[in-house]
C-alpha positions as CSV (number, residue, x, y, z in Angstrom):
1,X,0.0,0.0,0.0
2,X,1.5,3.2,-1.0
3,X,1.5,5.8,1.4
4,X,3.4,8.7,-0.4
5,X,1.5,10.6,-2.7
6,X,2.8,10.0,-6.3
7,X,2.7,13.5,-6.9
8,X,4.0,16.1,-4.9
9,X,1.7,19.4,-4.5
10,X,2.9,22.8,-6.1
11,X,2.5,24.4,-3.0
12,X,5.0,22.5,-1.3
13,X,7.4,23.2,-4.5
14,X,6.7,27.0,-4.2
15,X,7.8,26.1,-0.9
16,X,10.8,25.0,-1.5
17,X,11.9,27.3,-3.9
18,X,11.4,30.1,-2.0
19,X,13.2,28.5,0.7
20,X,16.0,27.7,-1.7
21,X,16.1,31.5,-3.0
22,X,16.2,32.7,0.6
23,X,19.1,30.5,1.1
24,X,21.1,31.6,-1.6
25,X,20.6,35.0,-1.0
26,X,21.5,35.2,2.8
27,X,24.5,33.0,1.6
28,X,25.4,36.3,-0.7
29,X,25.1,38.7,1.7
30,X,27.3,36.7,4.3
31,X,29.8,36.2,1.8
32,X,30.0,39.8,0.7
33,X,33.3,41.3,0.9
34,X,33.5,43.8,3.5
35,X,35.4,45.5,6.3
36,X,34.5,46.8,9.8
37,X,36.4,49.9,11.2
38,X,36.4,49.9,14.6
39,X,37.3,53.1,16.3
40,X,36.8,52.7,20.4
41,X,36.5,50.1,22.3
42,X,33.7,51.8,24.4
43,X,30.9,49.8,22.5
44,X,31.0,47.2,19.8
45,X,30.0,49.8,17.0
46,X,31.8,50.4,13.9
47,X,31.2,50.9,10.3
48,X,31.6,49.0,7.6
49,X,33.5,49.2,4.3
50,X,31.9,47.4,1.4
51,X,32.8,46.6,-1.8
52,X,31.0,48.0,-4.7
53,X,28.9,50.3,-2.0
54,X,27.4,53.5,-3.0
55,X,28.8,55.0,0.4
56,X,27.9,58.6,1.6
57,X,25.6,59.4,4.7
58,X,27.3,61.7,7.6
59,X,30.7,61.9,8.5
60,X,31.5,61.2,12.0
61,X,34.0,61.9,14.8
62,X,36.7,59.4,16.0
63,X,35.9,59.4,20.0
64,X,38.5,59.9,22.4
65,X,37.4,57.3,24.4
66,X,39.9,54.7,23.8
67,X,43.5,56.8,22.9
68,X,43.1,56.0,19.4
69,X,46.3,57.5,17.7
70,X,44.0,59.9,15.3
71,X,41.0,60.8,17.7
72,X,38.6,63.6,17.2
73,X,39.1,63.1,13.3
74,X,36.4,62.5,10.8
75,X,35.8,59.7,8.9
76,X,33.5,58.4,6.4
77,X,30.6,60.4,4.0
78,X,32.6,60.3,0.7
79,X,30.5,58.7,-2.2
80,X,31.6,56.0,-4.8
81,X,31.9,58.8,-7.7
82,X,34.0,60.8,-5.8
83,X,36.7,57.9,-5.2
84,X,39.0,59.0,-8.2
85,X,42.1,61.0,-7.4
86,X,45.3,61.5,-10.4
87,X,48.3,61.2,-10.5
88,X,49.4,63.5,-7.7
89,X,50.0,61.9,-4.1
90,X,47.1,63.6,-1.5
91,X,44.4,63.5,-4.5
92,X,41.2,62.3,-4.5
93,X,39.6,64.0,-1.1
94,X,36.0,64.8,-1.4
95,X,36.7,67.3,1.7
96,X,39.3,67.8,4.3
97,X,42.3,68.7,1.8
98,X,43.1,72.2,3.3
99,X,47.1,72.1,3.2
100,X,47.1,70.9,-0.5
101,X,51.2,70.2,0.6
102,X,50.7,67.2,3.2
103,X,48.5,64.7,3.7
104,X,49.3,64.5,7.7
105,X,46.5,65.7,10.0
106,X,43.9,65.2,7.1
107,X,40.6,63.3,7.7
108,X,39.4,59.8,6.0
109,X,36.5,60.1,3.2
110,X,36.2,56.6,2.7
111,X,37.1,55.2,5.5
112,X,40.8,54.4,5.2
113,X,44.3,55.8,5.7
114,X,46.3,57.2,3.0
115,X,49.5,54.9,1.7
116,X,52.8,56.4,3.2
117,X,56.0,56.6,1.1
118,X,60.2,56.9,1.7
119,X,61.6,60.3,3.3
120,X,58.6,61.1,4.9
121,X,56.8,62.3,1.5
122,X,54.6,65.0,2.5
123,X,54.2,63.7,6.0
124,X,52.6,60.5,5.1
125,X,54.7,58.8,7.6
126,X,51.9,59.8,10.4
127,X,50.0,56.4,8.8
128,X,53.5,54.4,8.3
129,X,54.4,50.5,9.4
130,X,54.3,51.5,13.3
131,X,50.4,51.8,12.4
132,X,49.8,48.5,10.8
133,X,48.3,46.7,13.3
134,X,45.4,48.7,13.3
135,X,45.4,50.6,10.0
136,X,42.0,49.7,8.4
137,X,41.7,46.6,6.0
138,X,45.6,45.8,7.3
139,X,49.1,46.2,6.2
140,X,49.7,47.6,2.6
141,X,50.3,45.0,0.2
142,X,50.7,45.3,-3.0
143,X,50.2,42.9,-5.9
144,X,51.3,42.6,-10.1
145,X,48.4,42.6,-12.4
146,X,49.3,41.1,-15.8
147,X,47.2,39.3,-18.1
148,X,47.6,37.1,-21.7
149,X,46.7,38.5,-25.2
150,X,43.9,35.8,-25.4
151,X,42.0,38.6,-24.1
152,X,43.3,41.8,-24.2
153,X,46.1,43.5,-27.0
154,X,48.6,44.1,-24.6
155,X,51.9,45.2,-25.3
156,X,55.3,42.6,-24.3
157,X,56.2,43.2,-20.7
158,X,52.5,45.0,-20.0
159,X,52.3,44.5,-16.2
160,X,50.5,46.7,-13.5
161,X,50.5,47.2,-9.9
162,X,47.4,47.9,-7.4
163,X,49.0,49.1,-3.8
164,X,46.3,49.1,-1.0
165,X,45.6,47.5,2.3
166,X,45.5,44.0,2.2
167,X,41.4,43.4,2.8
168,X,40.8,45.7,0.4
169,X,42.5,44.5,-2.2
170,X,42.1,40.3,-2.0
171,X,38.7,40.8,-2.7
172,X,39.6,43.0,-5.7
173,X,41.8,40.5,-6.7
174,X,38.1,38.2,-7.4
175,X,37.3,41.1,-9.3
176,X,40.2,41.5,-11.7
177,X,40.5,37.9,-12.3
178,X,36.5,37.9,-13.7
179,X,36.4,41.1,-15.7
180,X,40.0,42.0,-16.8
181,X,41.0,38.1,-16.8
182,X,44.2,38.9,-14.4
183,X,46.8,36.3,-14.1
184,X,45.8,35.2,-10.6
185,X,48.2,36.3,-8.2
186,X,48.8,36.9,-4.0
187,X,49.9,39.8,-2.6
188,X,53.2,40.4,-1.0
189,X,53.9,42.9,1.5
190,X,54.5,46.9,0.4
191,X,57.6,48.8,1.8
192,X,58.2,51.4,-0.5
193,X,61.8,52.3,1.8
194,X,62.7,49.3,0.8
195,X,65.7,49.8,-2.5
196,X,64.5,47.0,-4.1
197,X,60.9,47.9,-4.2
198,X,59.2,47.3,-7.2
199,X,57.1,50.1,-7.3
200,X,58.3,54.1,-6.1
201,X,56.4,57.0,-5.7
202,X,57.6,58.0,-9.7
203,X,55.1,54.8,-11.4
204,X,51.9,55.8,-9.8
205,X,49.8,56.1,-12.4
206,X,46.3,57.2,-10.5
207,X,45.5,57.6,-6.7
208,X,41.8,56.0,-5.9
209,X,39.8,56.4,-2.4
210,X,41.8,59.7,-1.1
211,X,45.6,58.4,-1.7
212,X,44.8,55.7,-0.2
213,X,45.0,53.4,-3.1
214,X,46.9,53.6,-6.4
215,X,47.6,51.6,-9.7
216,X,51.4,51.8,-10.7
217,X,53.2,50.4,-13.6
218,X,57.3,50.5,-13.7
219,X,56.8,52.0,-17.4
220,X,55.5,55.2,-16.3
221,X,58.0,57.9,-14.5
222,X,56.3,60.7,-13.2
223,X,59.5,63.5,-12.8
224,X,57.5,65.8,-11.0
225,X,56.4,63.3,-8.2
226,X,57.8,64.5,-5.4
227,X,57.6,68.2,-6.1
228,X,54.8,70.0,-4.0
229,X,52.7,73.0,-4.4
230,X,49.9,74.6,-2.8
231,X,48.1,74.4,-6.5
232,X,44.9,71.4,-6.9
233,X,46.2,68.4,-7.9
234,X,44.5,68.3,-11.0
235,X,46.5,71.7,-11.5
236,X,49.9,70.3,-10.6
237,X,52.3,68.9,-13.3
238,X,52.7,65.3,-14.0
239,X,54.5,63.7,-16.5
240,X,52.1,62.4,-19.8
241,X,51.0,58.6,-19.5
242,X,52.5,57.5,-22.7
243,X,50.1,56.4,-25.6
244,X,50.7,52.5,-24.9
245,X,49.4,53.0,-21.0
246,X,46.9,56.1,-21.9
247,X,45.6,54.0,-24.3
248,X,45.5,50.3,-23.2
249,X,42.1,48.6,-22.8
250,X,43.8,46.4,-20.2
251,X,45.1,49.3,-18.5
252,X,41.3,51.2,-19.1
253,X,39.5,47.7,-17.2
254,X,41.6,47.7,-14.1
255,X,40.7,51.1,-13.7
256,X,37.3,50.6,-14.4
257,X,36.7,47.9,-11.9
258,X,38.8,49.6,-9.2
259,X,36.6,52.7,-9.3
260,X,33.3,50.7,-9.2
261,X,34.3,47.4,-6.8
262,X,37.1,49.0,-4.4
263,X,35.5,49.1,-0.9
264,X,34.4,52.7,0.7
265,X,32.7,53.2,3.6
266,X,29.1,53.0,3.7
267,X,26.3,55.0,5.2
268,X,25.1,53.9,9.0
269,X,22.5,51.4,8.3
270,X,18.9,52.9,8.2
271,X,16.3,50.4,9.1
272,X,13.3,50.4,7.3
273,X,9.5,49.7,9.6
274,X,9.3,46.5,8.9
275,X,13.4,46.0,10.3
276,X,12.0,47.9,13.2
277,X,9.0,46.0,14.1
278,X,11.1,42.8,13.5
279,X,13.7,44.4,16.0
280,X,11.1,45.2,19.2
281,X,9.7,41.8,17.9
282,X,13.3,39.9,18.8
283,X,13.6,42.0,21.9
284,X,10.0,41.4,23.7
285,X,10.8,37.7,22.3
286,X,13.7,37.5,24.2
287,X,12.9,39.2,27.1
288,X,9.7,37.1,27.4
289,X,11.6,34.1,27.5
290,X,14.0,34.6,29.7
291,X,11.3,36.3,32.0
292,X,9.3,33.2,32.0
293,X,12.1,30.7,31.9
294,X,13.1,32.9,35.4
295,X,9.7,32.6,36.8
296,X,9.6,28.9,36.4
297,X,12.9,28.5,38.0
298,X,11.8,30.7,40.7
299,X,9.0,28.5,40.9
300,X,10.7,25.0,41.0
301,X,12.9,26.9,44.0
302,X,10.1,27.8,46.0
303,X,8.3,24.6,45.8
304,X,11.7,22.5,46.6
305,X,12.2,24.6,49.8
306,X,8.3,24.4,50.5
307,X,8.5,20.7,50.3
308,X,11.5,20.2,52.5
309,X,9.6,23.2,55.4
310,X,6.8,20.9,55.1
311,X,9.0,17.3,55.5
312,X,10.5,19.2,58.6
313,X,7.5,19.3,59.8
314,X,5.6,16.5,59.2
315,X,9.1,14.1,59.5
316,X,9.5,14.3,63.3
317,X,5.7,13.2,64.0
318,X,5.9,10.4,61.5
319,X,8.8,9.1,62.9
320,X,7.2,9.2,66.5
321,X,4.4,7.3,65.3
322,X,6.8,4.6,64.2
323,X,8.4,4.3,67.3
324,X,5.1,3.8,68.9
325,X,3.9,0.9,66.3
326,X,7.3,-0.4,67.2
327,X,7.1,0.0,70.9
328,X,3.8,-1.8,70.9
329,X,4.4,-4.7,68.7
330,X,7.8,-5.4,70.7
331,X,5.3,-5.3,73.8
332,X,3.2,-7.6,72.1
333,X,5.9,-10.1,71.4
334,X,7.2,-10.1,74.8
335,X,3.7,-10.8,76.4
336,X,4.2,-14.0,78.7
């Protein structure tokens, strides 16, 4: 006798694939790339960094709570379109760029510390190695970007850098491998003091996310790098990319995908009604349970301790009845 149904009903496959949608899509969000900054250790807030994120919302104070080594500076509120920077070192602030000739005692747009380079460049060792512990997204690493001429026209030797903190820039690495078919490769640790450093202050060929991120190639040798002047950045003069990088769609798709997947800092969350209602829901849940789970152990306590008051009591006159029983068959047995 067959006691499965042969069929199985379409609301129980409805069922299921909502259930497998709902699955898949948490999985996504879990697995999104992104980056808490965590400022004081007064409270477990901190915002988050996020990779292709829109960013924007307020700007907010570092407390002084907790001796962080830049409190009482701002962080955060610059938006995804205003990541882009040049060639210049201390490009690409939204706001905050007010001595145009160092980049010490400047706040963070997106979230992140500028990179720091040899000699002290225009103060940027305030954010140098002695930082790394807690710089946000890590040490800088940096990594080579090179790819095959299956899929792009590239020129012999073609190779490109991207210099950033390391949890930034792993995740781009996922990124560069699926649009710009990048030669998979890890990271190795940035020290531009370093002599044999493959990368100097000369090959950057564009600063993302307020100096704090930049594309370099050894091709490119930027004479006026280290010169500084109280003129914008998009003012100052740089040497010309030459027509093979200018030009290169290689070179055109890493930047592309760095200014559209790099990770910013987002807005505070904002929760919508329905977040909110599910929020007091979760609280007067919780505190419901625990308030009754309390009340029955308070319970069970009071009725352990009433049962042994009441065996105090009642023990003593049970036992004396005993003894009587006792007492009067042992009579009984002795009677002549």
């Amino acid at each position: 006798m067959d006691i499965l149904p042969k069929t199985v009903p379409f609301n129980v496959l409805l069922l299921c694939f909502l259930a497998s949608v709902s699955i898949a899509s948490a999985e996504y969000a879990f697995n999104k790339p992104q980056i808490r900054v965590t400022t004081t250790f007064a409270d477990f807030d901190a915002r988050v960094m996020d990779q292709w994120g829109k960013g924007g919302g307020k700007f907010v104070k570092i407390s002084n709570d907790s001796q962080h080594p830049f409190q009482e500076r701002t962080f955060g509120g610059a938006k995804r379109q205003e990541i882009r920077g040049s060639t210049v070192f201390g490009s690409g602030y939204p706001y905050g760029a007010n001595d145009l000739t160092t980049v010490a005692r400047r706040p963070f747009p997106f979230g992140t510390w500028p990179l720091w380079w040899d000699r002290d460049f225009m103060g940027s060792s305030e954010y140098g190695p002695h930082l790394d512990a807690i710089r946000p997204g890590g040490l800088l690493v940096s990594v080579p970007l090179r790819t095959t001429t299956k899929h792009f026209n590239v020129t012999e030797g073609e190779v490109y850098y991207a210099i950033g903190d390391r949890e930034s820039l792993l995740p781009l690495m996922i990124s560069y491998v699926t649009w710009c078919h990048i030669v998979p490769a890890w990271p190795s640790k940035f020290d531009p003091a370093l002599s044999t450093s493959a990368i100097k202050l000369e090959n950057v060929i564009q600063y993302f996310r307020a100096s704090s991120f930049a594309l370099a190639t050894p091709a490119y040798n930027n004479t006026f790098a280290r010169q500084t002047t109280t003129a914008p950045s998009s003012d100052e003069p740089s040497t010309p990319l030459p027509e093979s990088i200018q030009c290169s769609p290689f070179r055109l798709c890493i930047d592309n995908v760095t200014f559209n997947a790099l990770a910013i800092m987002n807005q505070p969350p904002v929760m919508t009604p329905l977040q909110t209602f599910l929020y007091v829901l979760r609280r007067v849940w919780f505190f419901m349970f625990f308030g009754l789970f309390y009340l029955f152990a308070l319970t069970l306590l009071v009725l352990i301790e009433l049962r042994l008051y009441v065996w105090e009591l009642v023990y003593p006159a049970r036992m004396a009845r005993a003894r009587a029983v006792r007492e009067r068959e042992f009579a009984y047995e002795n009677y002549p």
